[in-house]
FILUM-453501 format. One record per residue: residue number from 1; x, z, y of N, C-alpha, C in turn. Coordinates in Angstrom, 3 decimals. Layout:
BEGIN
+-----+----------+----------+----------+----------+----------+----------+----------+----------+----------+
! num !     n.xx !     n.zz !     n.yy !    ca.xx !    ca.zz !    ca.yy !     c.xx !     c.zz !     c.yy !
+-----+----------+----------+----------+----------+----------+----------+----------+----------+----------+
! NUM !        X !        Z !        Y !        X !        Z !        Y !        X !        Z !        Y !
...
+-----+----------+----------+----------+----------+----------+----------+----------+----------+----------+
// end
This chain:
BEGIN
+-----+----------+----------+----------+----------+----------+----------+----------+----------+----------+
! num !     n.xx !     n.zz !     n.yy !    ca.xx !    ca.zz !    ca.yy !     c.xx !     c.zz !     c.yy !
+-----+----------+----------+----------+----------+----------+----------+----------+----------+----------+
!   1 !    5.988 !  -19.731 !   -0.959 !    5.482 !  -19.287 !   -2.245 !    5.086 !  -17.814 !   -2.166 !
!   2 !    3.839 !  -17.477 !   -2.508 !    3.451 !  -16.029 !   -2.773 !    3.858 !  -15.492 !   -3.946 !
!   3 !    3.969 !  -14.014 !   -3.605 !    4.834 !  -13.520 !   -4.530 !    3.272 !  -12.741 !   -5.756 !
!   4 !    3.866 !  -12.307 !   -6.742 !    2.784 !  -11.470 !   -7.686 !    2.828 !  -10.206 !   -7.076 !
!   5 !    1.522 !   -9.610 !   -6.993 !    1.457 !   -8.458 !   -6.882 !    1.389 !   -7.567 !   -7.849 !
!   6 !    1.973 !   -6.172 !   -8.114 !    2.029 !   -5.099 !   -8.725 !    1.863 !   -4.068 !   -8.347 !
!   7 !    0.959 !   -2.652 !   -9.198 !    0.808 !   -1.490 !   -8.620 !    1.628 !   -0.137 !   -9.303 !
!   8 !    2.033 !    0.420 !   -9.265 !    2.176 !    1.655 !  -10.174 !    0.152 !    1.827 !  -10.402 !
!   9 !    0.187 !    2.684 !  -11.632 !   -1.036 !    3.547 !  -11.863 !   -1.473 !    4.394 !  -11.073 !
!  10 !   -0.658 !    5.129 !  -10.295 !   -1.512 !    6.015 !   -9.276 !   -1.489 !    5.303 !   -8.331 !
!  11 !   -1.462 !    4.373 !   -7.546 !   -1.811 !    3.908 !   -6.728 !   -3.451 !    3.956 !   -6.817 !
!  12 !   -4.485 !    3.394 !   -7.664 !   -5.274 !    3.196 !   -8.093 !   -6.165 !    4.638 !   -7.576 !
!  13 !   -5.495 !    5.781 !   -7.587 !   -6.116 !    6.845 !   -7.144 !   -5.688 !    7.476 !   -6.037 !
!  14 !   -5.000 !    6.822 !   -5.203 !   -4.514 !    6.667 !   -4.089 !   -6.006 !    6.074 !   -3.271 !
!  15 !   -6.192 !    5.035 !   -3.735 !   -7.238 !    4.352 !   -3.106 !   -8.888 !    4.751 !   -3.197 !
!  16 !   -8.869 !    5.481 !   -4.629 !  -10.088 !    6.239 !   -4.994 !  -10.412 !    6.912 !   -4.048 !
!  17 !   -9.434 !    7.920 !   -4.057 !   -9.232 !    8.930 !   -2.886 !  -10.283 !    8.727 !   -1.774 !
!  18 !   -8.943 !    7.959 !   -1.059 !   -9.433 !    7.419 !    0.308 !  -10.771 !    7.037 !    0.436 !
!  19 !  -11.435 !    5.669 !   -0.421 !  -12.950 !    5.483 !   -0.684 !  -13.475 !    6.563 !   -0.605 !
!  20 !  -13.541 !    7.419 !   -1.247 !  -14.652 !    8.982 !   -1.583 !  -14.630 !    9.493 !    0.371 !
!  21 !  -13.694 !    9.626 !    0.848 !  -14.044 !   10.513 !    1.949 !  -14.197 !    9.551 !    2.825 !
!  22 !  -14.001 !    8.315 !    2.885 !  -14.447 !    7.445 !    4.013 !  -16.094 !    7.319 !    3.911 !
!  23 !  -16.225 !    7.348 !    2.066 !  -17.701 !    7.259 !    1.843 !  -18.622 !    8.379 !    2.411 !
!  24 !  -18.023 !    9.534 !    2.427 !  -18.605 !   10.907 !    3.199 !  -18.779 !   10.697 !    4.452 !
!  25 !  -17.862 !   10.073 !    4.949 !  -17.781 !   10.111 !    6.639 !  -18.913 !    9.225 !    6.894 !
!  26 !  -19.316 !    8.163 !    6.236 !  -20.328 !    7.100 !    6.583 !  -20.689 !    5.690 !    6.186 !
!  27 !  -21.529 !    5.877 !    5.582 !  -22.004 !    4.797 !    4.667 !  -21.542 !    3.528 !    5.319 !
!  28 !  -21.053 !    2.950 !    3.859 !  -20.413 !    1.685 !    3.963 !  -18.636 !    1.487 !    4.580 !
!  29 !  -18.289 !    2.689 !    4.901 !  -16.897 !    2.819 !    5.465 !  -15.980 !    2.400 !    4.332 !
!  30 !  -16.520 !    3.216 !    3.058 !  -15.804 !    2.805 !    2.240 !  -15.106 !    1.260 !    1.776 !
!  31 !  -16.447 !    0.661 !    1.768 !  -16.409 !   -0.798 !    1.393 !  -15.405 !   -1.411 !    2.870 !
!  32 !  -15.910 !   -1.227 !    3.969 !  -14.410 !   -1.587 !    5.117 !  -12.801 !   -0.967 !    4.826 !
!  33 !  -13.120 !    0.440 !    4.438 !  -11.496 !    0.803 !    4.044 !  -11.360 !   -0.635 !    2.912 !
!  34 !  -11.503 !   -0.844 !    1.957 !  -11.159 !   -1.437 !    0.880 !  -11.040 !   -3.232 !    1.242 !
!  35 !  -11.637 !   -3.121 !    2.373 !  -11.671 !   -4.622 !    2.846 !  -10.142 !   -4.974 !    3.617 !
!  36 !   -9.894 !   -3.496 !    4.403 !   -8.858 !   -3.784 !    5.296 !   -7.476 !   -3.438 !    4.427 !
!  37 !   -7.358 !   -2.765 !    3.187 !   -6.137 !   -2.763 !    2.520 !   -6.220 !   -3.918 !    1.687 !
!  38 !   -7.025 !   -4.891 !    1.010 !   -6.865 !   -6.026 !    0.737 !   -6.428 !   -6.782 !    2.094 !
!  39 !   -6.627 !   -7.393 !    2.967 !   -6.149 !   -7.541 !    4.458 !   -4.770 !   -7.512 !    4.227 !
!  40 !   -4.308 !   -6.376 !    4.194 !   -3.224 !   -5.658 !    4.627 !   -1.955 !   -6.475 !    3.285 !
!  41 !   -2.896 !   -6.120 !    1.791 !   -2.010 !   -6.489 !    0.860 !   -1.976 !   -8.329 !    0.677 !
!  42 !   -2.569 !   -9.019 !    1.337 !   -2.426 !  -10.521 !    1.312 !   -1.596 !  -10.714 !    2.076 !
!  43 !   -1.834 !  -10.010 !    3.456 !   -0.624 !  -10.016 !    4.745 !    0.968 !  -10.161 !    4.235 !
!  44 !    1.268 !   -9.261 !    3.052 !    2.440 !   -8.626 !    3.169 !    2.813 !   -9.700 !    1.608 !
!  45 !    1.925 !  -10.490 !    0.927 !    1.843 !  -11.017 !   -0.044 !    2.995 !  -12.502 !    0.298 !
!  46 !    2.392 !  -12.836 !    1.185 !    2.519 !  -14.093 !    2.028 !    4.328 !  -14.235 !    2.540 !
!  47 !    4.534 !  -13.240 !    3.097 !    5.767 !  -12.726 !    3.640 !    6.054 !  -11.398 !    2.908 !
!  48 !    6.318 !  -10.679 !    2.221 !    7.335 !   -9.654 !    2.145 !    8.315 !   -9.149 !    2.486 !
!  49 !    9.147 !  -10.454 !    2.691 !   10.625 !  -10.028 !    3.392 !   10.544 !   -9.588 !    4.797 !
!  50 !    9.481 !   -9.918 !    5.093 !    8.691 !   -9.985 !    6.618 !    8.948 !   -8.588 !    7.512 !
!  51 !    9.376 !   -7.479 !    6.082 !    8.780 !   -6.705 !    6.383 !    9.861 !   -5.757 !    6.172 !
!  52 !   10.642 !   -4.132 !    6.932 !   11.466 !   -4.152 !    7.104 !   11.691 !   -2.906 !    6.243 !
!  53 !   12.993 !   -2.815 !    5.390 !   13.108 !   -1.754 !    4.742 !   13.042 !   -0.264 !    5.326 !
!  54 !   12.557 !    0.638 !    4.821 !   12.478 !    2.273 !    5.641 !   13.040 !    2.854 !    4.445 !
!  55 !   12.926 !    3.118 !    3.109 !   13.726 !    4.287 !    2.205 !   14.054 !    3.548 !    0.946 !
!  56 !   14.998 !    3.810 !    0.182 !   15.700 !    3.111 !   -1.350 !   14.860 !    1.848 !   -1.455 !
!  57 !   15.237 !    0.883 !   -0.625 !   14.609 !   -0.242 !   -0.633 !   12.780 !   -0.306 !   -0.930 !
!  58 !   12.388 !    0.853 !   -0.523 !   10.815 !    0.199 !    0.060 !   10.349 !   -0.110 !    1.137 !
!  59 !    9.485 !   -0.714 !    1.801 !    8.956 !   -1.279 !    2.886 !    7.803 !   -0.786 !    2.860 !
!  60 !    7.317 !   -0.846 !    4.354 !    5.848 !   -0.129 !    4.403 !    4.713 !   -1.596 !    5.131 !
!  61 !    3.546 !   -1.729 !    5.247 !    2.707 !   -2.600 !    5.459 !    1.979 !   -1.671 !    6.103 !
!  62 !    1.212 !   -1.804 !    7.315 !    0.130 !   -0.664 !    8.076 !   -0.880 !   -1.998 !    8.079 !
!  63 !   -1.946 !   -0.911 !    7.716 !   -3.658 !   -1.494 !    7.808 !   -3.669 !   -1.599 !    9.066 !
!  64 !   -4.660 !   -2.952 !    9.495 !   -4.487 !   -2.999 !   11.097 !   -5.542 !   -1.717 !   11.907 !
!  65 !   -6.713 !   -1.669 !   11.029 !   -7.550 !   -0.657 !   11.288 !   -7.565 !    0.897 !   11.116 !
!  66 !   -7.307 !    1.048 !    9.912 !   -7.161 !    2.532 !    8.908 !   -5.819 !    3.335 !    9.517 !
!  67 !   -5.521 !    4.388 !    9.459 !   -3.885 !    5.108 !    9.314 !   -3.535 !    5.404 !    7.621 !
!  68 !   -3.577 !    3.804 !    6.788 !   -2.768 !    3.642 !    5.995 !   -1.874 !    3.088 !    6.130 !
!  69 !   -0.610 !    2.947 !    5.134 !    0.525 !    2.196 !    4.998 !    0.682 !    2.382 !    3.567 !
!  70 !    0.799 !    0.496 !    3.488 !    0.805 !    0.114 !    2.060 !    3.104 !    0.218 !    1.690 !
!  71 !    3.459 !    1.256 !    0.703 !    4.429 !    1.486 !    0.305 !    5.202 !    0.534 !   -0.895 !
!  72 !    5.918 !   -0.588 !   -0.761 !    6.040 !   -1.332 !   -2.158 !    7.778 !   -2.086 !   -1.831 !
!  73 !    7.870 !   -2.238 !   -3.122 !    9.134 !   -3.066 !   -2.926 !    9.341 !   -4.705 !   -3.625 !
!  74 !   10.077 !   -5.278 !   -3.667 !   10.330 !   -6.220 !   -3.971 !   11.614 !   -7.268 !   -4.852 !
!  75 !   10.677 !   -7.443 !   -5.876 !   11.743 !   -8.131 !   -6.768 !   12.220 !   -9.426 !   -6.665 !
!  76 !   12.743 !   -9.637 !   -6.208 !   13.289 !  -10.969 !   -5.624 !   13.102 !  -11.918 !   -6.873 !
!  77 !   13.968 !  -11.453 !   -7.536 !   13.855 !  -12.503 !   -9.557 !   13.193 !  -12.519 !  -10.054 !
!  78 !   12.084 !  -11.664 !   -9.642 !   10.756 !  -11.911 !  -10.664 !    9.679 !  -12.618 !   -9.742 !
!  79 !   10.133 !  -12.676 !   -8.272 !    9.181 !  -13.062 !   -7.486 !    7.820 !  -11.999 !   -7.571 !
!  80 !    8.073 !  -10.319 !   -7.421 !    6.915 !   -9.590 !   -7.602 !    7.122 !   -8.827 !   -6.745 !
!  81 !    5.740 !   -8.309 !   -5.892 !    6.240 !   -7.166 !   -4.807 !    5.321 !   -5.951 !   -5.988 !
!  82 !    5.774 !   -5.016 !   -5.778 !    5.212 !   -3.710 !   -6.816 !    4.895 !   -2.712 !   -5.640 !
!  83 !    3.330 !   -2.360 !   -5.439 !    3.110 !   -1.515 !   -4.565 !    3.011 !    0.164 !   -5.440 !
!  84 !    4.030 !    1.079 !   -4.951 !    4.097 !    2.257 !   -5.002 !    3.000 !    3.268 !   -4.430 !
!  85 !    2.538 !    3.232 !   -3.214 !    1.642 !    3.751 !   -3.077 !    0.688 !    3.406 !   -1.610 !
!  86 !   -0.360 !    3.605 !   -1.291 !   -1.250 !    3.271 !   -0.416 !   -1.961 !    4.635 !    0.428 !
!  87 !   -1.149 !    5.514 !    1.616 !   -1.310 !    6.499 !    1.821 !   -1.621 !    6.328 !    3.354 !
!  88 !   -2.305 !    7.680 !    3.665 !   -2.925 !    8.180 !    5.055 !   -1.351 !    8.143 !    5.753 !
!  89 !   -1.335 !    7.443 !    6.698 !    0.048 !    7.978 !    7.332 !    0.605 !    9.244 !    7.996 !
!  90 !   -0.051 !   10.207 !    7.984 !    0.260 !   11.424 !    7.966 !    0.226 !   12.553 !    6.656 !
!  91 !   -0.321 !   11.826 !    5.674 !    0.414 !   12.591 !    4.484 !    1.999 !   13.137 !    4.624 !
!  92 !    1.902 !   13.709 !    3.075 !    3.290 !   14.185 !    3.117 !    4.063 !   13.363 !    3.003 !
!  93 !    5.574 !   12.591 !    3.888 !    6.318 !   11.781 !    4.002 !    7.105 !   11.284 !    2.295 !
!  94 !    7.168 !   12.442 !    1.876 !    8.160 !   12.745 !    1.281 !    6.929 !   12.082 !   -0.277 !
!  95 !    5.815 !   11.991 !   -0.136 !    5.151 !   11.436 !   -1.843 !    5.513 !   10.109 !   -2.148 !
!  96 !    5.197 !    8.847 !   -1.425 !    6.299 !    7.707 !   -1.740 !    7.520 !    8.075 !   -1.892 !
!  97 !    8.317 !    8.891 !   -1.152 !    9.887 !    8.807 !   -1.109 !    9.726 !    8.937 !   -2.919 !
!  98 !    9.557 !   10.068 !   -3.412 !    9.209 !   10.423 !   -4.401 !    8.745 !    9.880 !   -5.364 !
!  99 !    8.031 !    8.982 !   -5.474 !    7.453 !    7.686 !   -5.990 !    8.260 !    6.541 !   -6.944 !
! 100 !    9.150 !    6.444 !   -5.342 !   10.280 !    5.150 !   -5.824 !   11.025 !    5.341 !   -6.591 !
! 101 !   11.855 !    6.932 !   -6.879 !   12.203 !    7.171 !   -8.007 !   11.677 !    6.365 !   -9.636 !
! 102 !   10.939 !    6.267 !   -9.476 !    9.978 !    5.248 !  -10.644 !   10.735 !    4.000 !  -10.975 !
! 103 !   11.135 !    3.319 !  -10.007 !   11.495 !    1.856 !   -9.382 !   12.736 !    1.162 !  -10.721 !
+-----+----------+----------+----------+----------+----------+----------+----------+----------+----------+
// end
């Protein structure tokens, strides 16, 4: 059984983000970034548990292509994974950590 997906609100500009400067770097990149974090978020849809805890119970998902990692956790009783955030993996470590506080 697949689980529901959920975002916080900034996630949403998490991903803006990313689009805008992939779009700079070269037409149509954008539309592939956005192809490969859908990818990434069906992957982790399918299996969740799949996937191994790193901080206050979130888990990370890596794009097979991009240096993102999709940040989210999982509600077992509601059957919902809630993605926290969708970041360059060399950002600052510490903005998901920060995030989950939310949770």
């Amino acid at each position: 059984m697949a689980f529901t997906i959920h975002y916080l609100d900034v996630v949403k500009t998490d991903i803006k983000e990313a689009k805008v400067w992939y779009k700079n770097q070269k037409v149509g990149l954008d539309k592939y970034f956005a192809l490969e974090v859908k990818k990434c978020i069906f992957r982790l849809q399918k299996n969740p548990l799949g996937y191994e805890v790193k901080y206050k119970n979130v888990r990370t998902a890596f794009t097979e292509v991009f240096p993102y990692a999709v940040h989210f956790y999982i509600d077992e009783d509601a059957q919902h994974v809630v993605i926290i955030a969708i970041i360059h993996q060399r950002r600052n470590p510490s903005l998901p950590y920060n995030r989950s506080d939310e949770m």
